[in-house]
N, C-alpha and C positions, 0 to 999 in steps of 0.2 A: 504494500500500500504506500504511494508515495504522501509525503508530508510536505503539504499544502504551501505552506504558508514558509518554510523552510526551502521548499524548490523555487517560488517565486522570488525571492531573497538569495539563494544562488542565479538564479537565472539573471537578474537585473544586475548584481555586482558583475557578471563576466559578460552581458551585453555594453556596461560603459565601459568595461576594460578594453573590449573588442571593439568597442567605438573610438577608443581615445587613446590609448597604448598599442594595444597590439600592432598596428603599423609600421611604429619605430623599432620593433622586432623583424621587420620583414625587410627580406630583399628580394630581388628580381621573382623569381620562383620561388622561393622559400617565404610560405606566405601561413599563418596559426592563423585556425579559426575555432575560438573557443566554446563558440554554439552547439561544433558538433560532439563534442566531446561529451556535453550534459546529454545530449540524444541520444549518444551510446551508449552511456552510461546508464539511464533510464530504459532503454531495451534491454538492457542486462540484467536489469535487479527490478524493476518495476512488472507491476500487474499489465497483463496481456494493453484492456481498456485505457488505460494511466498513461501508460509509456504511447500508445497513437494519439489520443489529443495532446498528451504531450510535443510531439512531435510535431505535429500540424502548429500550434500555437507557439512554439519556439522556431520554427522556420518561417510563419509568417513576424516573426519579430527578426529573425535575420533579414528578413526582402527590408523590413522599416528602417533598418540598418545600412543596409550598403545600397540603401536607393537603386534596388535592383526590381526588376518584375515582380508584383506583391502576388504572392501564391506560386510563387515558382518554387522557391526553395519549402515550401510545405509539400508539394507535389512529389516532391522529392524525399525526400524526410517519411511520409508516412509507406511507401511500399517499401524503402531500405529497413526502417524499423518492422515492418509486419517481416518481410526476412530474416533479419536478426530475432527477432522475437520467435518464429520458428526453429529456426536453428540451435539457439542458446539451450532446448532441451538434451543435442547432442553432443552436445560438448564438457571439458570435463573445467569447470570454470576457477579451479584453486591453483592456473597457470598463471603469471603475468603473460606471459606469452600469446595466450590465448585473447586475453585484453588489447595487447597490442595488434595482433592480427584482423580483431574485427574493427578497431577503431579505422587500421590502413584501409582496409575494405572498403570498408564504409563511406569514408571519406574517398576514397579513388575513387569508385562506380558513382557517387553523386556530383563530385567535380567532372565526370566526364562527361555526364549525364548534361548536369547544368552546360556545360560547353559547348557540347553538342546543339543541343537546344539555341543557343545563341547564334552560334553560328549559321545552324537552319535560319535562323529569321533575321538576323543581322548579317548581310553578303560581307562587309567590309572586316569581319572576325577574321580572325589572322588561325588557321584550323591547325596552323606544323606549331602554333605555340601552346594547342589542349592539353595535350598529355606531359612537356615537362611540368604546366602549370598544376594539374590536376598530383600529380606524383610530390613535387616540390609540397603542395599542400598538406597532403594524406601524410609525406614524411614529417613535416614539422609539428603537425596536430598530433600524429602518433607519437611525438618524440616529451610532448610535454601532459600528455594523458595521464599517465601514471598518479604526478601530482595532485592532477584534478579529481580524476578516481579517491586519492587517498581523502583530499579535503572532503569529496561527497560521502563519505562511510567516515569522515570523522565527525560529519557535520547532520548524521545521520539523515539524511533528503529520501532515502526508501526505509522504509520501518520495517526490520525483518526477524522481529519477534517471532515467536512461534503461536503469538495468540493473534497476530495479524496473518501469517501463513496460512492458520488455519480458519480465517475469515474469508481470505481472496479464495482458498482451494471451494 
């Protein structure tokens, strides 16, 4: 069950970070985007329900963010999550490894996804710079996950009591 009022209060301190810092961390390709990171994170440890509006309403807060198409990156965000969220049943999740693999995922298949998409409707997109851009992305977002992981389970944002387990089951 995520906690409400806890994810909202994550979500907003690392939407102004991602507004206002995170930039000065980025060069050419190497580019953090700390939205998607709460998304993975929330496919992973959140209720099936929880984790897709989640996702839909933190990628329409990313479009409000980078002045991008509003409902693009929700479009996006809820079929990678309804994936991850099927997936996470097979997996064995007491890796970091496993953390990292799906955050790189995640983030690749959506940055190429959203590129793509651009490209189709915008002729002037530049299509040989998608994939360093999309990879440079997935590597730096996966590189600083970890931290964000630890701050969300220290900052308890999914409640995983055993008397909430046994609510959501």
């Amino acid at each position: 069950m995520i906690r409400k009022g806890r994810l909202i209060i994550c979500v907003a301190v690392l939407f102004v970070l991602q507004a206002t810092l995170a930039h000065r961390f980025s060069q050419r390709f190497l580019r953090v985007d700390l939205l998607y990171v709460v998304v993975v994170y929330l496919a992973l440890e959140a209720d099936f329900k929880g984790a897709l509006w989640s996702a839909f309403l933190v990628g329409l807060l990313r479009d409000l963010g980078s002045c991008g198409r509003l409902g693009a990156s929700a479009l996006l965000f809820v079929p990678a999550t309804w994936g991850t969220l099927w997936l996470r049943s097979y997996l064995v999740r007491e890796s970091i490894w496993t953390d990292l693999v799906l955050v790189f995922a995640y983030v690749l298949l959506c940055e190429l996804a959203y590129g793509l998409g651009t490209a189709a409707l915008i002729p002037a997109a530049q299509a040989a710079d998608l994939l360093p851009r999309a990879l440079g992305q997935a590597i730096f977002t996966t590189a600083i996950s970890p931290l964000l992981f630890a701050g969300f389970i220290k900052g308890r944002v999914v409640d995983k009591s055993l008397e909430a387990l046994d609510a959501a089951a």
